[in-house]
C-alpha positions as CSV (number, residue, x, y, z in Angstrom):
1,X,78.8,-10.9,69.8
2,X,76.6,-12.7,67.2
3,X,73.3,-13.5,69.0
4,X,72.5,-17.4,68.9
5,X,70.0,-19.2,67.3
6,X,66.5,-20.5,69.2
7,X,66.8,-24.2,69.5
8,X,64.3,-25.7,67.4
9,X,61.9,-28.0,69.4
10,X,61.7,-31.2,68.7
11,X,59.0,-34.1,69.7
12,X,60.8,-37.9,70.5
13,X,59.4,-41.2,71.7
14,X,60.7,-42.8,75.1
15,X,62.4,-45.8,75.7
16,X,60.0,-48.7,75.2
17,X,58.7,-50.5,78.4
18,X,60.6,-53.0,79.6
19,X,62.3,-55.3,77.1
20,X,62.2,-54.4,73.9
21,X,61.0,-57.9,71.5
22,X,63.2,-59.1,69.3
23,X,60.3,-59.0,66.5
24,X,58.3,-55.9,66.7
25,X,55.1,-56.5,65.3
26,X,52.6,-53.6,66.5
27,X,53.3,-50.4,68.0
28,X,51.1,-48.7,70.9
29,X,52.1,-44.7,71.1
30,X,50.8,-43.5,74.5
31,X,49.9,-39.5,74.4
32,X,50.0,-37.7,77.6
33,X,47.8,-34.9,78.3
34,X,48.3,-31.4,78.4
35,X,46.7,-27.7,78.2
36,X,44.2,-26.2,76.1
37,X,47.0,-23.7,75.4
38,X,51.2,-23.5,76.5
39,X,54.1,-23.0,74.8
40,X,56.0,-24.3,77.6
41,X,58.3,-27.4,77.1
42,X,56.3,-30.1,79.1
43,X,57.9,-31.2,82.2
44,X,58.8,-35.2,81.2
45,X,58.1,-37.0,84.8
46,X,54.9,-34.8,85.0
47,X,53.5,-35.1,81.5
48,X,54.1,-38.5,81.0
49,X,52.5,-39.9,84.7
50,X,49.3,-40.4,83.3
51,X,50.4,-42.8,81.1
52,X,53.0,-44.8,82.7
53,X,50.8,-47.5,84.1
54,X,48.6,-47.9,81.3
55,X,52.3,-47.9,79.0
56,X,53.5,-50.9,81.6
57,X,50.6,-52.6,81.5
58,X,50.1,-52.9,77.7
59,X,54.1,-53.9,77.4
60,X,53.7,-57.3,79.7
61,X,50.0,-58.1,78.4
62,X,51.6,-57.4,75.0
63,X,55.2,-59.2,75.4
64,X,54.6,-62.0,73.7
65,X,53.1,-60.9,70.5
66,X,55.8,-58.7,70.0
67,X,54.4,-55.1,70.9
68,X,56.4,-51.8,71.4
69,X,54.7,-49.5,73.9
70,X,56.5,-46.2,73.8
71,X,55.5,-42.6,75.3
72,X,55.5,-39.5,72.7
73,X,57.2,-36.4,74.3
74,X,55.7,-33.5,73.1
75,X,57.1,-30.2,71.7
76,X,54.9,-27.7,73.8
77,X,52.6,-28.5,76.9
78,X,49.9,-26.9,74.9
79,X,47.4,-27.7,71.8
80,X,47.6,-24.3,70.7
81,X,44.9,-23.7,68.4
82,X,44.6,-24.5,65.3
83,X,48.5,-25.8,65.6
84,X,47.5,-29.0,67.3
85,X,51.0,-29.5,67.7
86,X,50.4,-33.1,70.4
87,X,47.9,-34.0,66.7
88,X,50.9,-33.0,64.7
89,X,53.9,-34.8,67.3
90,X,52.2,-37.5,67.0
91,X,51.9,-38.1,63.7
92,X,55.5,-37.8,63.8
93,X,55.6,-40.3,65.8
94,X,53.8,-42.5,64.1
95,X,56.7,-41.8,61.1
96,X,59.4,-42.6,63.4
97,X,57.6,-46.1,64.2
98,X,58.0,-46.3,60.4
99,X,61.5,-45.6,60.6
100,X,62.3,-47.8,63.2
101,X,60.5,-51.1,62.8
102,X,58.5,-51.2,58.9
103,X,55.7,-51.7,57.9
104,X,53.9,-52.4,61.9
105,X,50.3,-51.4,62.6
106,X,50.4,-48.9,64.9
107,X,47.4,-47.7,67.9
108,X,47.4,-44.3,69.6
109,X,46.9,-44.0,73.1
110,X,46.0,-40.8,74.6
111,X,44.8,-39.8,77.9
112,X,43.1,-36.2,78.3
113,X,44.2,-33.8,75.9
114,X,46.8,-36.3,74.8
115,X,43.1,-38.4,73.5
116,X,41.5,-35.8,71.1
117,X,45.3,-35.6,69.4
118,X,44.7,-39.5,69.2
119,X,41.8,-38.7,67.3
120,X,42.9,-36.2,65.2
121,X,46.0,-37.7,63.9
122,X,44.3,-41.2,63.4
123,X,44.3,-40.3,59.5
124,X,47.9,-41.1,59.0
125,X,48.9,-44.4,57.2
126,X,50.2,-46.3,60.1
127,X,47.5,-46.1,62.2
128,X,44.9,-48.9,62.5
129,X,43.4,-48.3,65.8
130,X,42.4,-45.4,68.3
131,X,41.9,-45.3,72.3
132,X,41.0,-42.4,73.5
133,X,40.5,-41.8,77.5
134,X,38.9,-39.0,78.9
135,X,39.6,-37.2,75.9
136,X,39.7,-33.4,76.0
137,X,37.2,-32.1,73.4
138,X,37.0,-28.1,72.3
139,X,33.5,-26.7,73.4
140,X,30.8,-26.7,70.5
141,X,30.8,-23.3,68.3
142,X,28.2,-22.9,66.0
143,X,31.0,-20.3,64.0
144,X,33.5,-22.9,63.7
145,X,33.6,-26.0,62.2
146,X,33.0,-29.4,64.6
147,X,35.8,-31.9,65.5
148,X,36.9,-33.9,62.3
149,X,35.6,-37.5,62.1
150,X,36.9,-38.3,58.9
151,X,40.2,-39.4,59.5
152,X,38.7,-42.1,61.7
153,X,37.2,-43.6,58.9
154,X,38.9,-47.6,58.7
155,X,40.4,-47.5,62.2
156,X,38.8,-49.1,64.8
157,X,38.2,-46.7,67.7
158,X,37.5,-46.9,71.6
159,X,36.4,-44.1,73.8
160,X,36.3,-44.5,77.8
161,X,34.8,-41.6,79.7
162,X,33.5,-41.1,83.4
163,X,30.1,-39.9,84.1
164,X,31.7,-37.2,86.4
165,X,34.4,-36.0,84.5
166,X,34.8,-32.7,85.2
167,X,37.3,-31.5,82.9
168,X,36.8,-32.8,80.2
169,X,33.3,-32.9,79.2
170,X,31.7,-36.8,78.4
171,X,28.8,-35.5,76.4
172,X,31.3,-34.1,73.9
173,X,32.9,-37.3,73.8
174,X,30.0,-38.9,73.2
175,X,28.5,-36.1,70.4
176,X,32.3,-37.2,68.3
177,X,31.8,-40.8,68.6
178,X,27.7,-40.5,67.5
179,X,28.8,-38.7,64.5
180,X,32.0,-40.9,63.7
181,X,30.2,-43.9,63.9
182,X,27.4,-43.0,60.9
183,X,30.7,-43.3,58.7
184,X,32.2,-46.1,60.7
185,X,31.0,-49.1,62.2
186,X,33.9,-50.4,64.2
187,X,33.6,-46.9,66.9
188,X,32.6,-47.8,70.5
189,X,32.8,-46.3,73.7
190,X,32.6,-47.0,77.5
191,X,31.0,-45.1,80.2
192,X,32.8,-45.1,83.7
193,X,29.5,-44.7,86.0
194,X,30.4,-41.8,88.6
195,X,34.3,-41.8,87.8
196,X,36.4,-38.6,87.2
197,X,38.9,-37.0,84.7
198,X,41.5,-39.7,86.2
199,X,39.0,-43.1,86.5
200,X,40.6,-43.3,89.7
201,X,37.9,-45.9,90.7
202,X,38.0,-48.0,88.4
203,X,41.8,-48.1,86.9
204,X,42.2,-51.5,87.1
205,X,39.2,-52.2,84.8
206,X,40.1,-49.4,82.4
207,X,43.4,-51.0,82.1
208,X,42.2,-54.4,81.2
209,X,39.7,-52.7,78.6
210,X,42.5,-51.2,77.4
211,X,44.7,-53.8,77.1
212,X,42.1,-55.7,75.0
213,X,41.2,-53.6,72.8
214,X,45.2,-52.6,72.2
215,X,45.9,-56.2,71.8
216,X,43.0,-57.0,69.6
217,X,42.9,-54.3,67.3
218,X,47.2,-54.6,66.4
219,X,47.5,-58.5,66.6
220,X,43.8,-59.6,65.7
221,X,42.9,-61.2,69.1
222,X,39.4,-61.9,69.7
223,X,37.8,-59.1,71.7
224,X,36.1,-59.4,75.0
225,X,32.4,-60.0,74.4
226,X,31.6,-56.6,76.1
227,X,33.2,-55.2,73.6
228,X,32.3,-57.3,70.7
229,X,28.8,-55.6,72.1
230,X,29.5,-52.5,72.0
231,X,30.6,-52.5,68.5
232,X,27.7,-53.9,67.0
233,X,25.3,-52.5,69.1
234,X,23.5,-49.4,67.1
235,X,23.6,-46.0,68.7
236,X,23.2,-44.8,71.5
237,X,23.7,-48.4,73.1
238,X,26.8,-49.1,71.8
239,X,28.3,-45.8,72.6
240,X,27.0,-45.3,76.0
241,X,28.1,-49.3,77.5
242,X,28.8,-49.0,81.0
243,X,32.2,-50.9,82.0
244,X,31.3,-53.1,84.5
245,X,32.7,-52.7,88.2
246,X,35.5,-55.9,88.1
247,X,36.0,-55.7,84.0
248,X,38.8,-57.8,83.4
249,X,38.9,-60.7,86.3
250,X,37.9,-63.3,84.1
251,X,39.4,-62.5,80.5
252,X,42.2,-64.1,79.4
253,X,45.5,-63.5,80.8
């Protein structure tokens, strides 16, 4: 009997949150985390928890401007080297956004490891803005080359980390946004004062500060003032801004 072929694997967005608008005009792709290295298929409830609450929360603030939240599903559970296939899936992503509503600018959204493949795949065309939470960041070898910055060049970028991560390590967060921002201004980033990997303490602000900066960088909102701030304030300041306990209660709604 003929032996059958492997399946190739294939990455896919999920359903947009709730109702869909009429007129898309802005795209927020939400990256899930995931392991340093697995071929496994990820798991969809598990891989894609992380982000379901910050995906709902940007699809009601967002409704009426006409934004599209959807998750990316991965190919592998893993980033696998020098693949970077979550990088790689989603810049797929972002072509299918292409495919499916035009010419729409488009913001990556990742969580974890799901964060450094928002960085990393913030060069492609659609792409005008970057949030990265907690983002996973390789260890610094002096025998191989650092992260990449250039691709972030043009894109306005957000980083939120706690102090007490313990997975994923702040000051490397940090170290990428330092060097990104000598080659572009419009780089921030938030410190979560004694949070963890999952900014458990303080979701509800880290929503809100997401939800501003998602809505100001795709539809040209004005920013909050704390982060107006922190984007013209020069390193360090404006790359170590602590988000205040109760961020959020008083913007806009």
């Amino acid at each position: 009997m003929a032996q059958q072929a492997t399946p190739v694997r294939t990455a896919r967005l999920g359903r947009a949150f709730g109702t869909e608008p009429s007129a898309v005009g802005g795209v927020v792709l939400l990256l899930p985390g995931g392991d340093e290295v697995s071929e496994r298929r990820p798991s969809p409830l598990l891989a894609t928890a992380s982000v379901l609450a910050l995906g709902r929360k940007l699809a009601r603030a967002g409704r009426d401007e006409g934004l599209a939240a959807h998750v990316v599903h991965y190919r592998y559970r893993g980033w696998n080297g020098g693949a970077a296939h979550p990088a790689r899936d989603a810049g797929w992503a972002a072509d299918e956004v292409r495919r499916r509503y035009g010419d729409v600018p488009v913001c990556l959204a990742g969580l974890g490891m799901g964060g450094r493949a928002a960085l990393r795949a913030a060069g492609h065309e659609a792409v005008t803005s970057v949030l990265a939470i907690a983002p996973w960041l390789p260890a610094e070898d002096m025998a191989a080359p650092p992260e990449p910055v250039k691709q972030l060049a043009g894109r306005q970028v957000l980083i939120v980390h706690g102090t007490n991560d313990g997975r994923s390590d702040p000051e490397l967060s940090f170290r990428l946004a330092a060097r990104a921002k000598k080659a572009n201004r419009d780089v921030c980033r938030f410190e979560v004062h004694s949070d963890g990997h999952g900014l458990r303490h303080y979701r509800d602000e880290v929503a809100a500060l997401a939800a501003d900066f998602v809505l100001g960088s795709l539809f040209g909102r004005a920013f909050s003032r704390p982060v107006v701030d922190a984007l013209a304030a020069p390193p360090p300041l404006g790359l170590r801004m602590p988000l205040a306990a109760g961020f959020g209660g008083t913007l806009r709604r």
